[in-house]
C-alpha positions as CSV (number, residue, x, y, z in Angstrom):
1,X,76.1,-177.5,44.0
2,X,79.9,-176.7,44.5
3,X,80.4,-173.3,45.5
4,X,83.8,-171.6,45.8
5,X,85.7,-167.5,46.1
6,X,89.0,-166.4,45.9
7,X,90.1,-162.4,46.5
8,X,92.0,-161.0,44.6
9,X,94.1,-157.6,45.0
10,X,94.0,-156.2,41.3
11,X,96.0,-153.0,40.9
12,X,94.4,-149.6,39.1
13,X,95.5,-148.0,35.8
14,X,96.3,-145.2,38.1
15,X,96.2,-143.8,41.3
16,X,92.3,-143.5,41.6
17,X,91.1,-140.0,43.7
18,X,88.1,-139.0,45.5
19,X,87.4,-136.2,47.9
20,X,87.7,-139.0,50.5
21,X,90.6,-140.4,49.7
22,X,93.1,-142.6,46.9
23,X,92.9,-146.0,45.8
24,X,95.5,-148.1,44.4
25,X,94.0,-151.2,44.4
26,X,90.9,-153.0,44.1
27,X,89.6,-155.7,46.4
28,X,87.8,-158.1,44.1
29,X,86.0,-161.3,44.9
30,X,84.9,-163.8,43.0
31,X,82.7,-166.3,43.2
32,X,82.4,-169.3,41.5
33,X,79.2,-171.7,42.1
34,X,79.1,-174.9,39.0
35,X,75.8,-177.2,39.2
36,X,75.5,-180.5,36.6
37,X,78.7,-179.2,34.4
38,X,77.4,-175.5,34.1
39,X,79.4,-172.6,35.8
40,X,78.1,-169.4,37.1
41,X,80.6,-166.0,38.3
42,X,80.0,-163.0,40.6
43,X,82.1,-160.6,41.9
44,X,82.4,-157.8,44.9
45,X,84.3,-155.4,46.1
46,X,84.1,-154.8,49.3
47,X,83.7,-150.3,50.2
48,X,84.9,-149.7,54.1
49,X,82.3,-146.4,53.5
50,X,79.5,-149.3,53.6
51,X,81.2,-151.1,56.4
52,X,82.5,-153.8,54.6
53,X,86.6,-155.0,54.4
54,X,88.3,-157.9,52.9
55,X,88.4,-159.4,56.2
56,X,84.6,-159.1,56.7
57,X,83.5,-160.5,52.8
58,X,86.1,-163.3,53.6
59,X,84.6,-164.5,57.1
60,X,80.8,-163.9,56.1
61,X,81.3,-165.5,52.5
62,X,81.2,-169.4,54.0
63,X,77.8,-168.9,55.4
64,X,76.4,-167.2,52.4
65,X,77.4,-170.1,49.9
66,X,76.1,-172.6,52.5
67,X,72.7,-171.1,51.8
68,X,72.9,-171.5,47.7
69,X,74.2,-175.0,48.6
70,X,71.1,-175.5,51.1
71,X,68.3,-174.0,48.5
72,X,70.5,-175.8,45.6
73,X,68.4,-174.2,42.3
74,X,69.6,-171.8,40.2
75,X,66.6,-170.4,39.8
76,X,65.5,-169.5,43.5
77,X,67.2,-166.1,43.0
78,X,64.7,-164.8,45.7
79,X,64.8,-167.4,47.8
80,X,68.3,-167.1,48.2
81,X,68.5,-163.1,48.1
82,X,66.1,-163.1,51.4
83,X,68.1,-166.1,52.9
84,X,71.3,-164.1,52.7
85,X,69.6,-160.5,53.6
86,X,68.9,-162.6,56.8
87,X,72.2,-163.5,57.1
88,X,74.1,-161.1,56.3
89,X,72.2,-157.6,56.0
90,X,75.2,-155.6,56.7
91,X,77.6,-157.1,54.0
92,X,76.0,-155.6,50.6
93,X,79.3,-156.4,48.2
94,X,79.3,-159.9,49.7
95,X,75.4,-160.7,48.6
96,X,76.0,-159.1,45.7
97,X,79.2,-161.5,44.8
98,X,76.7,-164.5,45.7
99,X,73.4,-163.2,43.8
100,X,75.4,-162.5,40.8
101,X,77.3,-165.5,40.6
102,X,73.7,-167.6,40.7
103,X,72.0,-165.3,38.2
104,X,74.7,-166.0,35.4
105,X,74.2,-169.6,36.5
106,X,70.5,-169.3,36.1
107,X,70.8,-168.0,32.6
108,X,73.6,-170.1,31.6
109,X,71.3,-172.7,32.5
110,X,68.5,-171.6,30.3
111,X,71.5,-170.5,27.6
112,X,70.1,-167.3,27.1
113,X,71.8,-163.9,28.1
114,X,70.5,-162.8,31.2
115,X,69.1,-159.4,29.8
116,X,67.1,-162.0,27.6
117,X,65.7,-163.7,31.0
118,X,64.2,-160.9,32.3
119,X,62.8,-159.5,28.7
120,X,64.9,-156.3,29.1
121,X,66.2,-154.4,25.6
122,X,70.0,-154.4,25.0
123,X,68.9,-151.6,22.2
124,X,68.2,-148.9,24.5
125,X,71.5,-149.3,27.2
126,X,72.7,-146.0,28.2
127,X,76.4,-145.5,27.0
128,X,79.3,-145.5,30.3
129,X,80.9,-142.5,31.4
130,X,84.5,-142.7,32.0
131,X,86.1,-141.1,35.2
132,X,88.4,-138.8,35.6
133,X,89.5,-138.9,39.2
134,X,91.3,-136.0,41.2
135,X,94.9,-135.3,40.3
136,X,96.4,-132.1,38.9
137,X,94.9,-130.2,36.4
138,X,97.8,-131.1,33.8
139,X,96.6,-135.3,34.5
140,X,93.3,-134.5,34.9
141,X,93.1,-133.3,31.5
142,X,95.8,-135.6,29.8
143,X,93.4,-138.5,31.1
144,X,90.1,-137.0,30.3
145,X,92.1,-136.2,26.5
146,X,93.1,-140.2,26.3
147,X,89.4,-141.3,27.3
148,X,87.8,-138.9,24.6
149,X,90.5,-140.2,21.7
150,X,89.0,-143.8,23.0
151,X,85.5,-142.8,22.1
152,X,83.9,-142.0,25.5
153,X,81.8,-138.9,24.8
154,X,80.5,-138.9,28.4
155,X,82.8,-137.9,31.3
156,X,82.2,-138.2,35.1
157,X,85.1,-135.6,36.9
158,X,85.9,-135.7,40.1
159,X,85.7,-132.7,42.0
160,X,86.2,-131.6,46.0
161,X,88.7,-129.8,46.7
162,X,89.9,-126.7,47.0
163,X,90.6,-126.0,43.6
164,X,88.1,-127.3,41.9
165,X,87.6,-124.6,39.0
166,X,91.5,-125.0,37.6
167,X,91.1,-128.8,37.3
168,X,87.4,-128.8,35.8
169,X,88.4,-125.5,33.9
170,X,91.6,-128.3,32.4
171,X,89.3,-131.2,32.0
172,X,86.6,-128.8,29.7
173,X,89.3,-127.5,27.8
174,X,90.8,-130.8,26.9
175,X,87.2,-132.2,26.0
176,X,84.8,-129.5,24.6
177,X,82.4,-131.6,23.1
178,X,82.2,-134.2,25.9
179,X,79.0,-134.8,28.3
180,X,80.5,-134.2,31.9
181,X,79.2,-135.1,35.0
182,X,80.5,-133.6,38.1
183,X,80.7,-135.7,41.3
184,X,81.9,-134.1,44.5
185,X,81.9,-137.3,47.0
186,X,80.6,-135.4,49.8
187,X,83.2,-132.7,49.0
188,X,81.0,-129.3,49.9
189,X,78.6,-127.6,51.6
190,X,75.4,-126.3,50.2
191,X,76.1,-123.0,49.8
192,X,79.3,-124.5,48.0
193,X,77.7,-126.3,45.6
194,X,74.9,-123.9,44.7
195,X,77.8,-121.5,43.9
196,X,80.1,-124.4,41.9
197,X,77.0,-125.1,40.1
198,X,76.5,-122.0,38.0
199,X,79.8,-122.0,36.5
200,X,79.3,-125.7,36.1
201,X,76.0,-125.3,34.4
202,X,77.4,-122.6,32.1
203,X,80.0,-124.9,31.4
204,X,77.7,-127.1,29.9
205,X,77.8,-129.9,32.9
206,X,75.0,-132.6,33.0
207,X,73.8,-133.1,36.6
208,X,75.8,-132.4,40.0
209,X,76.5,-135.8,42.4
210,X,76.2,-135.9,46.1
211,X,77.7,-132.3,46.2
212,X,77.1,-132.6,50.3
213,X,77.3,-135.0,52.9
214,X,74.7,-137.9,52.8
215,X,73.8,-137.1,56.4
216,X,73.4,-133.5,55.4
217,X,69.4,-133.8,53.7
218,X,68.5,-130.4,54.5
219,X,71.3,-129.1,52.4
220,X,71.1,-131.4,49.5
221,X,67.2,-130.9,49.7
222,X,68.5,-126.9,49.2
223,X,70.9,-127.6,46.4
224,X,67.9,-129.4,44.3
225,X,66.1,-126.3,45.2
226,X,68.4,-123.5,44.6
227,X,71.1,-125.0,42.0
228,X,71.6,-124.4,38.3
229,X,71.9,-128.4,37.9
230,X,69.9,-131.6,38.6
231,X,71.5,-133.4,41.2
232,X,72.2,-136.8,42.0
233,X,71.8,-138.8,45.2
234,X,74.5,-141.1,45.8
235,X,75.8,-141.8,49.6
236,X,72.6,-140.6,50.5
237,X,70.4,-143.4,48.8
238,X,71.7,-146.4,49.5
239,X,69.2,-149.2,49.6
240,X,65.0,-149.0,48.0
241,X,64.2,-148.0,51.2
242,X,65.9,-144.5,51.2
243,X,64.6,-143.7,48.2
244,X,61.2,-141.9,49.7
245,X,63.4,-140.1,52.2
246,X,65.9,-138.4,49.5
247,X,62.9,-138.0,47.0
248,X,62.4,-134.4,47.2
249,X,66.1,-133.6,47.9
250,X,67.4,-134.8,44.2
251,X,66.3,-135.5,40.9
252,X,67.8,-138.6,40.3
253,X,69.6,-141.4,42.2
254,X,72.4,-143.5,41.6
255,X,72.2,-147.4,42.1
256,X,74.9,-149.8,42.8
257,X,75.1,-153.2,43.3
258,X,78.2,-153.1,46.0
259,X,76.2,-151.1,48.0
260,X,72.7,-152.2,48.4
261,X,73.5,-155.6,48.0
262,X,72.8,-157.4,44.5
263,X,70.9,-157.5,41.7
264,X,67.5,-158.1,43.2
265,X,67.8,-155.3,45.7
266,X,69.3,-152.9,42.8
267,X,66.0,-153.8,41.0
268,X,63.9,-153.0,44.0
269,X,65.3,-149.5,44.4
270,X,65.4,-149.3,40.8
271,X,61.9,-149.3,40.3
272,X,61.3,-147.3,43.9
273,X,62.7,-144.6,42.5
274,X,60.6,-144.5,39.1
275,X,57.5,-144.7,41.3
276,X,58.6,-141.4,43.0
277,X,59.4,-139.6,39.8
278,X,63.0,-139.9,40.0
279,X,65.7,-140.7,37.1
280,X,68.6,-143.3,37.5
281,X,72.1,-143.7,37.2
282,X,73.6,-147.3,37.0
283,X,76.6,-146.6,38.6
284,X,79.6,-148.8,40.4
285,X,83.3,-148.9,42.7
286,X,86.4,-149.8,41.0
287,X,85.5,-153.2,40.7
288,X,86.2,-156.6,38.8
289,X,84.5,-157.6,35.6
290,X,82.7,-160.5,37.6
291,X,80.5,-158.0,39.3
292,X,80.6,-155.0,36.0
293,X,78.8,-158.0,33.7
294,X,76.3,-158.9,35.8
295,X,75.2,-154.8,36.3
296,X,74.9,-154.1,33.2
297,X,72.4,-156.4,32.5
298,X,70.0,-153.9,34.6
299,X,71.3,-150.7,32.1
300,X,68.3,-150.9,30.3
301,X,65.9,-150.4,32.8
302,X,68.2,-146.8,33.8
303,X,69.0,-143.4,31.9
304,X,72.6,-143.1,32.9
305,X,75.5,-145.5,33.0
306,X,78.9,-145.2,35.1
307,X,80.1,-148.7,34.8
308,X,83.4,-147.7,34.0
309,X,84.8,-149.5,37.2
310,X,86.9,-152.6,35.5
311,X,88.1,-150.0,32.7
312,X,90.1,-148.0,35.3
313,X,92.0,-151.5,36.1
314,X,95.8,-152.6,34.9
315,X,94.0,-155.9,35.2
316,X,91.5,-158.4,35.7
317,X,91.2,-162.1,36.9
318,X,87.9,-161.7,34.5
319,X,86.8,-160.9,30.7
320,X,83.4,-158.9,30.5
321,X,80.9,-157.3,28.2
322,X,82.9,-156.1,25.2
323,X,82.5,-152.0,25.2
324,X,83.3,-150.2,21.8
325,X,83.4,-146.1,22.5
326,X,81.2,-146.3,25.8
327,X,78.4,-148.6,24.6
328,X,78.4,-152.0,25.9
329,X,77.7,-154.6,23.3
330,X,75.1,-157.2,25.3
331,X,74.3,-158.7,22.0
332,X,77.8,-160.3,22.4
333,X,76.6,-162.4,25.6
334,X,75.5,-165.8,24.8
335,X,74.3,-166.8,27.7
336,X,74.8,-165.7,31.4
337,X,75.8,-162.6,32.6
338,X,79.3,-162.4,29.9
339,X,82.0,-162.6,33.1
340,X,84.2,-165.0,32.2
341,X,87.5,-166.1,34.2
342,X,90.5,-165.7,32.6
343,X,92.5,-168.9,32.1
């Protein structure tokens, strides 16, 4: 098998705003693995929350590929995805560049879509949300305005700071009729977001998002308890095996594959989470196609989507799944996981 990766610095739409901090670009890699004339592409992006840089994908990327050259069948996907756990348990975007890359090979293999290979419905995929990230209330609206008039009718706003009620207060205006998520990143404390929440819920919000720190359980555990909104578990779930932990803390989690490592793992935690009675949201970082495709291939197993990541790009070194007013159109895979690389 002939495996390769390139990284690739792909610049955002615009300026890109959490409550931890701006982005400007994306740091995409893409692997490429081809075996008997058929092609396979994954992507990740490496997140320095999850201890992972450009540097680190690039020097720990070698030894991963060595092992799909080593096992050498596409269709070992858990053979390999323990073989590079082993090797690399710390570097989730980089096994998640390698495991996707060999599940589109695996299904382009078979030419079926890869949804198709694990007998998943494309009928019942959750719709994206779009996000609006922190800027002024003027932008913040203007953008969430734009992503409405491109028929998204769910919304995922950014919130954290200390004026949170002028730019929500901008965003509702601009889109009455939308379905908005709130994500704070971290940005409060409980008694915060217990207060944020009631004029959120009365503002017809869906479910809150890591309102406090991940290391703070106590106080998201109180939030779930005392708040006017279901809340989400992000930072605080990362892999399957936080799921118990956080379990009666939140009411649903949010999966992604940059940070628990691929598209087995995602699975694992995934179904984890269903056993404890919890809902899921297939979310993502601002990320390439290569690694968008191969996620959404998993939306049917989840009740939210926020795979919005290569929308909020100027460009891409990859085409994707076609996405027409928030639903992703699966059906249009042939086969594989529907990255493609640009010529």
């Amino acid at each position: 098998m002939d495996t390769t990766f390139h990284h690739h610095e792909l610049p955002v739409e615009d300026p890109f705003t959490i409550a931890r901090g701006t982005t400007g670009t994306a740091d995409a890699f893409v692997v490429r693995l081809e075996r008997e004339g058929v092609v396979g592409v994954g992507g990740g992006t490496p997140s320095a929350y999850y201890g992972e840089s450009p540097d680190s994908v690039a020097d720990v990327l070698p030894g991963l590929l060595a092992i799909v050259e080593d096992v050498d069948d596409p269709h070992a996907g858990q053979r390999v995805a323990d073989r590079l756990f082993q090797r690399a348990p710390d570097a989730p975007a980089a096994r998640a560049a390698v495991s996707s890359a060999l599940a589109d090979l695996a299904a382009r293999d078979l030419e079926v879509p890869l949804y198709r290979q694990w007998g998943l419905d494309p009928e019942v995929t959750p719709s994206t949300s779009y996000t609006v990230g922190i800027a002024e209330p003027g932008e913040m609206a203007h953008r969430a305005e734009a992503a409405v008039e491109a028929g998204f009718d769910h919304l995922k706003v950014k919130l954290g700071t200390d004026d949170d009620r002028a730019r929500f207060d901008a965003v509702r205006e601009a889109a009455p009729d939308a379905e908005i998520r709130v994500d704070a990143n971290e940005g409060w404390d409980a008694d915060e977001a217990i207060e944020k929440a009631e004029w959120l819920a009365a503002a017809g919000v869906e479910f809150l998002e890591q309102p406090v720190p991940a290391s703070d359980l106590d106080g998201l555990r109180t939030v779930a308890a005392e708040a006017s909104l279901p809340v989400c578990a992000d930072e605080a779930c990362v892999t399957a095996s936080d799921v118990p932990r956080v379990a009666d803390a939140c009411d649903l989690v949010t999966v992604k594959l940059m940070k628990c490592g691929g598209l087995q793992p995602a699975l694992e935690q995934i179904h984890t989470a269903r056993a404890h009675g919890l809902e899921v949201m297939l979310g993502c970082m601002v990320e390439s196609n290569a690694s968008i495709a191969p996620a959404v291939h998993l939306a049917p197993l989840v009740d939210y989507a926020d795979l919005d990541g290569a929308l909020l790009l100027a460009e891409d070194v990859c085409d994707g799944i076609p996405v027409q007013d928030g639903a992703f159109d699966l059906s249009a895979v042939a086969s594989g996981t529907g990255a493609r690389l640009v010529d």
